[in-house]
C-alpha positions as CSV (number, residue, x, y, z in Angstrom):
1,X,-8.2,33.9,5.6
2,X,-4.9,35.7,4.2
3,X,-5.1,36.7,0.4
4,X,-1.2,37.4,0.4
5,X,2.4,35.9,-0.3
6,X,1.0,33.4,-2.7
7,X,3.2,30.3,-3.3
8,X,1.5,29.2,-6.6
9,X,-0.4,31.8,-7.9
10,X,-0.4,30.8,-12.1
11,X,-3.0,28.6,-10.4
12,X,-5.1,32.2,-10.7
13,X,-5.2,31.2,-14.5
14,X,-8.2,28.8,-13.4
15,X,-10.3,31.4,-13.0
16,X,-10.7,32.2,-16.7
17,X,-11.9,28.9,-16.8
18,X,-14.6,29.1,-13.7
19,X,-15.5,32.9,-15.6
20,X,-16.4,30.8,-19.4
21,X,-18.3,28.4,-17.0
22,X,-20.3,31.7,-15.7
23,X,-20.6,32.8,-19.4
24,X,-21.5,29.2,-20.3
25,X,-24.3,28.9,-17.6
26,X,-25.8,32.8,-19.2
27,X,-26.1,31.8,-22.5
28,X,-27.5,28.3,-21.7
29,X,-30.4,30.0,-19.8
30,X,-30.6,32.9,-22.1
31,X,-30.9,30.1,-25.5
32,X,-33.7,28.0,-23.0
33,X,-35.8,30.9,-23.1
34,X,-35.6,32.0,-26.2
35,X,-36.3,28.1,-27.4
36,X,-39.1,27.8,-24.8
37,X,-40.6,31.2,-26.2
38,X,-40.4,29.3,-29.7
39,X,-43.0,26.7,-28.0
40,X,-46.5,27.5,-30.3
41,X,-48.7,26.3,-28.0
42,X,-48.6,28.6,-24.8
43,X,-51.7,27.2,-23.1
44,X,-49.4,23.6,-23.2
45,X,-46.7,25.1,-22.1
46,X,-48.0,26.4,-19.2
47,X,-49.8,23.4,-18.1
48,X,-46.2,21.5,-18.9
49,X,-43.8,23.7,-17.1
50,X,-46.4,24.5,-14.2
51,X,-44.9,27.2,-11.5
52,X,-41.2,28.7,-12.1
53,X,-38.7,28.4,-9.0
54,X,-37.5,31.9,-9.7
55,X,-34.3,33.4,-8.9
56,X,-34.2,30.1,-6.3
57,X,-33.3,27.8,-9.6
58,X,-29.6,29.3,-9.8
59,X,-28.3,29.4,-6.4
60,X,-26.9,25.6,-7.2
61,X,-25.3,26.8,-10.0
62,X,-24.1,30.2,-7.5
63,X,-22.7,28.0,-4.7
64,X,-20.7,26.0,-7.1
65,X,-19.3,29.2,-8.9
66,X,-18.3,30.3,-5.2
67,X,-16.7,26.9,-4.2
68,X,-14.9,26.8,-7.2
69,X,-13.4,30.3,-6.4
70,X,-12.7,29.4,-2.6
71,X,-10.6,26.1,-4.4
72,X,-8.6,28.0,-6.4
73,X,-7.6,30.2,-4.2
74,X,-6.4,27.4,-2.5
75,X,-4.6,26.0,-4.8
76,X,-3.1,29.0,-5.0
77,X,-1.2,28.2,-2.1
78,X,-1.7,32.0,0.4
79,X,0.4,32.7,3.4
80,X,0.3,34.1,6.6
81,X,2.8,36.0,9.1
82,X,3.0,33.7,12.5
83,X,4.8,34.0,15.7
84,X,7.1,31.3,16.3
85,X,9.2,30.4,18.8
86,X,12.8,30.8,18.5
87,X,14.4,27.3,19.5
88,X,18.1,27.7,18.2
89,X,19.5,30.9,19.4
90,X,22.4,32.7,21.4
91,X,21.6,35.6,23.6
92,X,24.7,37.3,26.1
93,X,23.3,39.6,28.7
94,X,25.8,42.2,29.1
95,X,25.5,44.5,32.1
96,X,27.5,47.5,33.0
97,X,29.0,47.4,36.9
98,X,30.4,50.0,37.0
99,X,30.8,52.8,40.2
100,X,28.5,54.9,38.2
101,X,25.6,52.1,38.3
102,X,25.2,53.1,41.7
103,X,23.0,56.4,41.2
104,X,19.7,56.5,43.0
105,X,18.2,59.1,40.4
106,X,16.7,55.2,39.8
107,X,15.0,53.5,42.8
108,X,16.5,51.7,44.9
109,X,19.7,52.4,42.4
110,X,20.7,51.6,38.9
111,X,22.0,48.2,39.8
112,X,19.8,47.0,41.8
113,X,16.6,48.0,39.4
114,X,18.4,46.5,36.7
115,X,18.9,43.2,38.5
116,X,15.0,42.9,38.8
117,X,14.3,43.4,35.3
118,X,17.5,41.7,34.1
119,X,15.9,38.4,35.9
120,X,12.6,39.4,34.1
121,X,13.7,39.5,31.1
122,X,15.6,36.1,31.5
123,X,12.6,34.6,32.8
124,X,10.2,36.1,29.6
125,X,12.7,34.3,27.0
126,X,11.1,31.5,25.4
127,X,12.9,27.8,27.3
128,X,14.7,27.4,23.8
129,X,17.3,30.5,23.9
130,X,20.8,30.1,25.1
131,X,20.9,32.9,27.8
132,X,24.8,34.0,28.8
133,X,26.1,36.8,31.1
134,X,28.7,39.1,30.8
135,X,29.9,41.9,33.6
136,X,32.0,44.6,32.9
137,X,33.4,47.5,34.9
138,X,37.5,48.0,34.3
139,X,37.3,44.2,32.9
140,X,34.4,41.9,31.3
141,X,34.0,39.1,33.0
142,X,32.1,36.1,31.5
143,X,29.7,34.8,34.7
144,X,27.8,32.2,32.6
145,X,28.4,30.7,29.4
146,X,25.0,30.4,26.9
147,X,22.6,27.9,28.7
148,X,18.9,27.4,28.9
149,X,19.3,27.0,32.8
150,X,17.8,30.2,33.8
151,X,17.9,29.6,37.3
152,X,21.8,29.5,37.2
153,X,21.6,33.2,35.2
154,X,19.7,34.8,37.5
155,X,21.2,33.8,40.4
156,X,24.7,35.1,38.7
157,X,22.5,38.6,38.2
158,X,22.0,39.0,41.8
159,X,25.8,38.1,42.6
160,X,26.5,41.6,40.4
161,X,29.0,43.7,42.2
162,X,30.0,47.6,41.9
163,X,33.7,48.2,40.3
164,X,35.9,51.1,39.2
165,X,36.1,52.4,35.7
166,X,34.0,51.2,32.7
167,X,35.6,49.4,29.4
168,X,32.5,48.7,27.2
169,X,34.7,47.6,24.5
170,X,36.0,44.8,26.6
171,X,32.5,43.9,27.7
172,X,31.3,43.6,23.8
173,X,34.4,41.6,23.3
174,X,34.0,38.7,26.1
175,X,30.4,38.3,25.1
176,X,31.6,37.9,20.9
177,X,34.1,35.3,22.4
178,X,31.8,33.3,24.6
179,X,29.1,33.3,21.6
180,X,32.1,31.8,19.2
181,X,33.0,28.9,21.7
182,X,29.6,27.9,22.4
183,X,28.8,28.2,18.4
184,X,31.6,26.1,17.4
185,X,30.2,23.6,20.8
186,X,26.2,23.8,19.2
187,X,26.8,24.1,15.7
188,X,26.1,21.5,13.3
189,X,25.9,21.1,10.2
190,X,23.7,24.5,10.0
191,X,26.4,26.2,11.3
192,X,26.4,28.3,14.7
193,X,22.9,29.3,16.2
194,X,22.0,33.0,15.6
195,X,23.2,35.3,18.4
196,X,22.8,38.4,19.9
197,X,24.0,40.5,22.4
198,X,22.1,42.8,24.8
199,X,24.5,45.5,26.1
200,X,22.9,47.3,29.2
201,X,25.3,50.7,30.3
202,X,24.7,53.5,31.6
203,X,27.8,55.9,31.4
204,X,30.7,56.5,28.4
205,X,33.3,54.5,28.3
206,X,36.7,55.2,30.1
207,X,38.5,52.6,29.4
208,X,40.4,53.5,26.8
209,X,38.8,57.1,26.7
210,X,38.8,56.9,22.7
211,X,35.7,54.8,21.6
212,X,37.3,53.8,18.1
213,X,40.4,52.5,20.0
214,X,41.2,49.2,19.6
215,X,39.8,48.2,22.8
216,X,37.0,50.7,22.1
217,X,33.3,49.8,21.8
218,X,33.1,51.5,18.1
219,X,35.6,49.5,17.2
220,X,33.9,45.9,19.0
221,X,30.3,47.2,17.5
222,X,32.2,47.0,13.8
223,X,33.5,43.6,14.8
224,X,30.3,42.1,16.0
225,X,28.8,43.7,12.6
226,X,30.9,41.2,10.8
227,X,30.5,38.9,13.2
228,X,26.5,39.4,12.1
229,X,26.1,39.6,15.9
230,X,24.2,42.7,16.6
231,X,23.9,44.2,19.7
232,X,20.6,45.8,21.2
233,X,21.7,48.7,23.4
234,X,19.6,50.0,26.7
235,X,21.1,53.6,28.1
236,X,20.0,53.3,31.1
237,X,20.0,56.1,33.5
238,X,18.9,60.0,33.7
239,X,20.8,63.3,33.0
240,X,20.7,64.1,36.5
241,X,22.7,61.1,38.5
242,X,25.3,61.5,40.8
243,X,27.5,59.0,42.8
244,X,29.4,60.4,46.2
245,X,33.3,59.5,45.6
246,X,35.6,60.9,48.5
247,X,33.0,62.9,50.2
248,X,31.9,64.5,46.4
249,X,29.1,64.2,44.5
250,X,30.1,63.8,40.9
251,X,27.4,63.3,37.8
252,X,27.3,60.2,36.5
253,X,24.4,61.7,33.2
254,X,23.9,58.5,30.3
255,X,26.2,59.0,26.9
256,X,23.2,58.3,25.1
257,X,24.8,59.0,21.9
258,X,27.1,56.7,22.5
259,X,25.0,53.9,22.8
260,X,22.9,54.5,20.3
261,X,26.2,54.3,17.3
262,X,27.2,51.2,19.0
263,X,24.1,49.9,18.1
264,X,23.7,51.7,14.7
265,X,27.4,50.0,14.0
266,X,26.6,46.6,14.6
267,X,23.3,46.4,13.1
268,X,21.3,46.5,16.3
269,X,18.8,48.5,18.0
270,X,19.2,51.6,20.5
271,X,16.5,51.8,23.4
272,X,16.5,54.0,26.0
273,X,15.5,53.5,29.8
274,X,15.1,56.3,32.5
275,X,13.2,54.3,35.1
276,X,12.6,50.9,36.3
277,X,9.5,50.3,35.0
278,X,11.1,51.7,31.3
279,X,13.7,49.4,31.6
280,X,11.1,46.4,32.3
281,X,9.6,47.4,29.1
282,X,12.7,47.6,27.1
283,X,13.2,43.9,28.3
284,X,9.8,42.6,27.4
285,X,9.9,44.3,24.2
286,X,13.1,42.2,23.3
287,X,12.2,39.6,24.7
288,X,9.7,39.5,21.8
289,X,11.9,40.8,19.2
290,X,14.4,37.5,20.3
291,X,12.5,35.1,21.5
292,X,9.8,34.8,18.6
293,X,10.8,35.2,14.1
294,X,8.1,35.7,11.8
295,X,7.5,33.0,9.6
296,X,5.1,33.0,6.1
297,X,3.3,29.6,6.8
298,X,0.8,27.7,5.0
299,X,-3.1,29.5,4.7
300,X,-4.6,27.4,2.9
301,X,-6.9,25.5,5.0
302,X,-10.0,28.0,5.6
303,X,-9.9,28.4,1.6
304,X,-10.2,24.5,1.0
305,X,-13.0,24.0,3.7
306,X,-15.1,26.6,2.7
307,X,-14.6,25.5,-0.8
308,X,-15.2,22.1,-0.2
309,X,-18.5,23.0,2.1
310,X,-19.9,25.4,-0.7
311,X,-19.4,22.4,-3.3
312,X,-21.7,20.0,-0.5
313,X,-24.2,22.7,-0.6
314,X,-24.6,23.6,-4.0
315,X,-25.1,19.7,-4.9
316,X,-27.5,19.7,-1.9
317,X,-29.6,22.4,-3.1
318,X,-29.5,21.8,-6.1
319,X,-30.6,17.9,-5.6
320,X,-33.5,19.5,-3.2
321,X,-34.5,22.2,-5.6
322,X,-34.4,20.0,-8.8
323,X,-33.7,16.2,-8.1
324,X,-30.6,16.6,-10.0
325,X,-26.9,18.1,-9.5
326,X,-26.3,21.9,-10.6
């Protein structure tokens, strides 16, 4: 029963006409009583009219006021948000392998908790999406290219393995490139399928060590903005990870700032995970954000029906009431 986003609402401009019928009906009843009070004979009258229905005599006439309300509202054409599934659209997983992704300050580690919620959050897409995967530690590495196969993504999310150094740029990068190809495979004459891409890290960037390099992930973030490819970040990670290298612990905190401009750059959204279970709920919230669009359907319906049953009920009163139609 939405009363918003109206598609035709001059057809409002009935209801003058429904309010002069409402004035019409007043002063017809208002002119019968005055010309039954001009009657001379009121003993006749009374044996002529007999017993008065009352207030009961104008619930015809109310019904059909109210049906004609319900029918021009209608008419009117209102709307309604709805969930739909998306059934054309490109989505590249993006994950961060890097040495770093090795801190237990997340059980079992940071790899190995973001493999289980990576394969949830593949799972929770609706069968429509393109799902792709991208690694990245000192180089990106596409595993698989956009499909609706989930089985073949998750199985390339448990094959993850740990590698020196960390070049988001170059991650951003091979996931803009394997979204191009499969566009210009998938796209007709709509042009490529909207895309995304998900960009899971949890430490800065060290190769190059300047973010608005060319390589850099500033740099990729402004690329994918023209691309209109945004990219929803997840820092994953606390302040307080460390990795043993050599026999030395060395801190491995998230560069939460970071990942939060790459996002802001390309049009995306930052979200931030310091736990499993965080990072499960960061994938099931995008998981709605990508897998469903809100669409202004048609809302008609409940207006017409209840119009239409108001209009069967005033003629049935008022056939019951009087023998006649209201």
């Amino acid at each position: 029963m939405s009363l918003s986003g109206f598609t035709a609402p001059w057809w409002f401009l009935l209801l003058i006409i429904v309010a002069g019928l409402v004035g019409g009906y007043l002063w017809a009843q208002r002119r019968r009583r005055k010309d039954t009070l001009r009657f001379s004979n009121l003993e006749v009258l009374d044996r002529v009219a007999g017993k008065g229905q009352g207030w009961s005599k104008h619930v015809p006439a109310a019904l059909l006021g109210v049906a004609l309300i319900l029918l021009t509202v209608a008419l009117a054409g209102p709307t309604a948000e709805q969930r739909i599934p998306r059934n054309r659209a490109t989505v590249m997983l993006t994950v961060d392998v890097s040495l770093s992704m090795k801190a237990t300050d997340v059980e079992p580690n940071r790899l190995e908790a973001a493999k289980v919620a990576a394969k949830e959050f593949a799972d929770q897409l609706t069968p429509g999406i393109n799902l792709g995967l991208v690694s990245f530690a000192g180089t990106a590495t596409v595993l698989v290219m956009p499909t609706t196969d989930r089985a073949s993504v998750k199985q390339a999310i448990d094959n993850l393995k740990l590698s020196e150094a960390t070049a988001t740029g170059d991650g951003i990068n091979a996931a803009m490139s394997a979204i191009d190809s499969f566009g210009k495979m998938v796209g007709g004459p709509s042009g490529a399928p909207p895309a995304r891409i998900v960009l899971m890290a949890d430490g800065g960037q060290t190769i190059p060590r300047e973010l608005d390099a060319p390589r850099g992930a500033y740099t990729k973030a402004q690329e994918a903005k023209k691309a209109n490819i945004p990219i929803s970040t997840i820092s994953f990670g606390t302040k307080h990870g460390s990795i043993e290298i050599e026999g030395e612990q060395e801190f491995v905190e998230v560069d939460d700032e970071a990942m939060q401009e790459i996002a802001r750059l390309s049009g995306g959204e930052f979200h931030k995970a310091a736990s499993a279970e965080q990072l499960r709920e960061v994938y099931a919230t995008l998981g709605e954000q990508i897998g469903y669009e809100i669409k202004h359907t048609d809302a008609s319906k409940p207006w017409l029906v209840l119009g239409t049953l108001a209009a069967i009920v005033a003629a049935g009163v008022g056939l019951f009431l009087g023998r006649r139609l209201p």
